[in-house]
N, C-alpha and C positions, 0 to 999 in steps of 0.2 A: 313601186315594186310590182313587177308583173304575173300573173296570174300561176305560172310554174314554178316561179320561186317561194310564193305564198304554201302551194302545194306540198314541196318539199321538205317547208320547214315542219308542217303538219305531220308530214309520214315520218320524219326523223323525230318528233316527239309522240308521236304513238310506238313509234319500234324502241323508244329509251324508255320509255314508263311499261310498254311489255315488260323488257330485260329487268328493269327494275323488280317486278313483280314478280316476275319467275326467279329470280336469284335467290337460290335454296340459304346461304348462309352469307356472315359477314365479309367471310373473303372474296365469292362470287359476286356479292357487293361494290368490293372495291376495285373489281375488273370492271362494273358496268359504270362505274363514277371515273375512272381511269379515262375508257374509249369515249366518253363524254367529254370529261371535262379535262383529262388531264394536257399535257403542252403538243402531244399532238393529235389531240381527242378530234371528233366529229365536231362538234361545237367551235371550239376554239380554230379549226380552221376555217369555218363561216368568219369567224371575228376576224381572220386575217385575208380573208377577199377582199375585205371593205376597201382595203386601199386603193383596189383597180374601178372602182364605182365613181360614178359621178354625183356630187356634190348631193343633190335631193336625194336619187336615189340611195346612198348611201347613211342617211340620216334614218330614213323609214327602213330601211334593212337594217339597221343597226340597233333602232329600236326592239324591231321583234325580235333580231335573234338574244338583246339581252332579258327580254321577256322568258323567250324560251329558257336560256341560261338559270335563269331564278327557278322558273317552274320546273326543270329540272332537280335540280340543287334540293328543292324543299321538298319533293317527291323520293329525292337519296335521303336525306335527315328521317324520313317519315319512315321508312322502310329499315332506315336502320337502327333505330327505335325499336323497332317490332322485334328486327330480329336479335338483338343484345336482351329483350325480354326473356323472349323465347330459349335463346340460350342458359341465362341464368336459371328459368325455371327448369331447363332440363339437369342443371349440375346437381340443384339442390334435391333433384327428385330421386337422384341416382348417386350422386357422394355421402361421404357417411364423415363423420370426423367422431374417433375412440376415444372418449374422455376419459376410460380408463387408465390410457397411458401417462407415466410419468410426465414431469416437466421438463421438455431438454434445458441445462443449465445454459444458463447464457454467457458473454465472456469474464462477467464478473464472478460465476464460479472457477473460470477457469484460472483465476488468479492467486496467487500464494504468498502468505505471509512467512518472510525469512524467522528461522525456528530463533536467532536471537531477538528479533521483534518482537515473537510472543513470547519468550522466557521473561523480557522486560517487561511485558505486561502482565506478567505470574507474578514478577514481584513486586512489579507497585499493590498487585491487588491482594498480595498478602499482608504487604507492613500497613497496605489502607488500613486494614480489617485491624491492625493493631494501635492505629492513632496516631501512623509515622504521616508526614509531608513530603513531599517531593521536591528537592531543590536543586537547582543549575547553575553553573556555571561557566566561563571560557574555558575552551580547549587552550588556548596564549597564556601562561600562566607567567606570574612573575618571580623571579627566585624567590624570593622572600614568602609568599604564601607555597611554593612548591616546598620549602625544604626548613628552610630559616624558621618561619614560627611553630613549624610539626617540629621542631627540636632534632631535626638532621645536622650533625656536626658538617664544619666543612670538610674534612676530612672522610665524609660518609662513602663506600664506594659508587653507592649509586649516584653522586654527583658528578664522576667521572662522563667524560663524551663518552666512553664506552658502552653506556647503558643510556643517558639520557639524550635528546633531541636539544640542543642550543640555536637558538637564533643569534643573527650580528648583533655584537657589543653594541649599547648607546655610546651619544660622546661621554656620559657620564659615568661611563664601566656596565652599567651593572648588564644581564643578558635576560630576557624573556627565554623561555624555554616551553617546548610540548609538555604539559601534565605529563608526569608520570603516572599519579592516580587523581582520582575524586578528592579527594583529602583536602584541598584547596577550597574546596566548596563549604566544607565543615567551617574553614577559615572565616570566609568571607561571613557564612550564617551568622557565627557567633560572634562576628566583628558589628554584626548590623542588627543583634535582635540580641532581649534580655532573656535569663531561663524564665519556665523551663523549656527546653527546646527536645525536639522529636523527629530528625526527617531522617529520610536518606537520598544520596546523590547516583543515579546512574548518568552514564555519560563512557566517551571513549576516551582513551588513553595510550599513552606512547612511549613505547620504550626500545631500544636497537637491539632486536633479537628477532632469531628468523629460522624456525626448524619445525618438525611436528605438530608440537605442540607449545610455540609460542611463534607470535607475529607481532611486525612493529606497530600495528596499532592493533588495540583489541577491545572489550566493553569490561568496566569493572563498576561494580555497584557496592556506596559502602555507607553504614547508618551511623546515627550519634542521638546519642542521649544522656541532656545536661540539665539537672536539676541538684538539689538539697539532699538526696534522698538514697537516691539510684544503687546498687548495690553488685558484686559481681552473680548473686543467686539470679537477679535478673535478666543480666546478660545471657547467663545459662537456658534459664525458661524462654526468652525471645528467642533465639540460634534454636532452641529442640521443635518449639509450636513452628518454627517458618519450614525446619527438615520436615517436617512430617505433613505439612500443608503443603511445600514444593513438592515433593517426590509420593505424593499421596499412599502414606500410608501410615496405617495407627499407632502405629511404634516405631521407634528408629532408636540404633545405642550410638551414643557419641563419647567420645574420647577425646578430653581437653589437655594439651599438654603443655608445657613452659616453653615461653620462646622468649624473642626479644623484638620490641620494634622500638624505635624511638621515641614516639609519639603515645604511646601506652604503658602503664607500667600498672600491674605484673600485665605481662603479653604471652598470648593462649596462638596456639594453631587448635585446631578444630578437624577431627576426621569422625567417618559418619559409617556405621556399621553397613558394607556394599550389598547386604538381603535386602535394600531401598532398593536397588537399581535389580534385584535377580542377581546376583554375585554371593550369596553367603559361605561366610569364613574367613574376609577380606574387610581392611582396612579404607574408605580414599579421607583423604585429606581434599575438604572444600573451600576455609575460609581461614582468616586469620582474627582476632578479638583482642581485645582488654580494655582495663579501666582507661581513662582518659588523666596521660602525663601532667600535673600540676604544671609542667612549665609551660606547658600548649594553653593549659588554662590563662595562667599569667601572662602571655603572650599577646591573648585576643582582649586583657583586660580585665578577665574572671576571678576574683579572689579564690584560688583555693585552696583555703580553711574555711569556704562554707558551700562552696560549687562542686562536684565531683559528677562523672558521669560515664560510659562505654561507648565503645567505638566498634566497628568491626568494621571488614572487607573480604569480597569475594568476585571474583571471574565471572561474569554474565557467559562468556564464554563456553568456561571449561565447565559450568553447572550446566550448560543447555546440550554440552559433549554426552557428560555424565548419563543424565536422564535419555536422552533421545538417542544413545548411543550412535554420536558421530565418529567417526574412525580419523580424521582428519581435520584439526583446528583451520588450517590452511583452504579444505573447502569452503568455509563460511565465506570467504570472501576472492571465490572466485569466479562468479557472477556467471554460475554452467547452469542454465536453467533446467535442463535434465536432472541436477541435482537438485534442483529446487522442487522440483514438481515432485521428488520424491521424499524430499525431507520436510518441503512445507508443508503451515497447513491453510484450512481454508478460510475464509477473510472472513466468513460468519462465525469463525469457532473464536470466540472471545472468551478469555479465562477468565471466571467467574469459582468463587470458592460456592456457592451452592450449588453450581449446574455440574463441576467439576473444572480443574486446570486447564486440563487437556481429553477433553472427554470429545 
């Protein structure tokens, strides 16, 4: 390597470790690491002369200029070190961060629990608090526990397709059907455990009706209690302590009147004075009750003449319409998130009977 190209590699590494030096910040950094080194930097087109060089001399120029190239490189590192110091201490000398300010909610606030989600979770957390269990069953129910052991004639109308959902016949006749209610579940409990027994069954349910305020599927929650004992004054004080712990308030007047179901005898409808929801002078009807039919007893096995117990049922639905005053059963399940955002609530608000339901 001859005495002029020695020369020039010299003045090309004092004019890059200048520019390095004087480059006020990281970006005029990376214009002087660019004209260096990048694909058509000063540097890198030394590295692409070599090819017109002859053998020796190209060996010894190849070396210095990758000498040059590192000490370069490590002169950019070193400088730019300094100046990402420098930068940080000047952010933190002059940003402030308000710790007075709130917390932005993150996307887990912004999420919403459907108002029949948490009606279900009111009422598991109300019958907990009175000793009930929670029990499940299939949506597929089989005629037999849909209708046959609750002591539905076949003649009943609600076994007609007009009201109920049938699946294809087996080859052996008989038809699986969509629950109509929970009531199946009562079946199955007391088919698989001895008194005394305490749960109730929330779950959804099917039946062919489609307007305001009814749809083909919807949530119906219903309890049973079977022992030696049980009496209708009970039934009474269970149905008044769960109004006035659903709808939080201290008093509530209830009006129990004669019906009919098949499965119950005698059988109550149940309405609940509407000063619970801010309506006084008004009637609503919530649920329906009675003693448990001896022959549902006898059905599942139960002798009774010594087993006797109550039954009821109600709308997860129309109780979550009631209290939260939705205007349309049919919004529940039309999946407009606008509605949601406006009727839900928020995924930390879990009902709790000491912090409040819906507080």
């Amino acid at each position: 390597m001859d005495a002029a190209t020695d020369v020039d590699l010299k003045g090309l590494e004092e004019d890059l470790r200048r520019a390095i030096v004087d480059a006020p910040n990281l970006a005029a950094l990376d214009e002087v690491r660019v004209t260096a080194l990048g694909k058509k930097g000063r540097i890198s087109g030394l590295m692409r002369s070599l090819g017109a060089m002859a053998p020796d001399e190209r060996k010894s120029f190849g070396q210095a200029v990758n000498g040059l190239k590192q000490r370069v490189g490590e002169a950019l590192e070193v400088r730019k070190a300094g100046l990402t110091a420098a930068a940080l201490a000047e952010r933190l000398a002059f940003e402030q961060a308000d710790i007075t300010l709130p917390v932005r909610p993150g996307p887990i606030a912004g999420g919403r629990i459907h108002p029949v989600s948490q009606v279900w979770d009111e009422l598991t957390e109300i019958f907990a608090d009175m000793g009930f269990s929670v029990a499940e069953g299939p949506d597929i129910e089989t005629d037999d526990n849909n209708f046959n052991k609750l002591n539905i004639p076949p003649e009943h109308p609600a076994r007609q397709e007009m009201d109920t959902f049938y699946l294809k016949p087996k080859p052996d006749g008989s038809r699986m059907v969509l629950r109509t209610h929970t009531s199946p579940v009562q079946i199955r409990t007391m088919e698989a455990e001895d008194p005394p027994i305490r749960i109730i069954a929330p779950g959804r349910v099917y039946r062919s009706d489609w307007d305001q305020t009814h749809t083909p599927m919807f949530h119906q929650v219903e309890g049973l209690v079977i022992d030696t004992e049980t009496h209708l004054g009970h039934l009474k004080w269970c149905l008044e302590e769960f109004c006035k712990a659903f709808f939080e308030v201290d008093e509530v007047r209830m009006r129990f009147r004669a019906s009919h179901f098949p499965f119950t005898e005698p059988s109550m409808e149940v309405d609940i004075g509407a000063e619970a929801i801010g309506k006084p002078g008004e009637w609503l009807e919530i649920l329906g009750c009675g003693m448990v039919h001896p022959k549902v007893l006898a059905n599942v096995g139960y002798d009774p003449a010594r087993y006797q117990g109550f039954a009821f049922g109600m709308g997860i639905d129309r109780i979550a319409m009631l209290k939260y005053a939705l205007p349309d059963c049919r919004d529940l399940f039309a999946s407009d998130l606008r509605w949601l955002r406006h009727y839900g609530f928020a995924v930390l608000d879990v009902p709790t009977l000491a912090g409040g339901l819906s507080s």
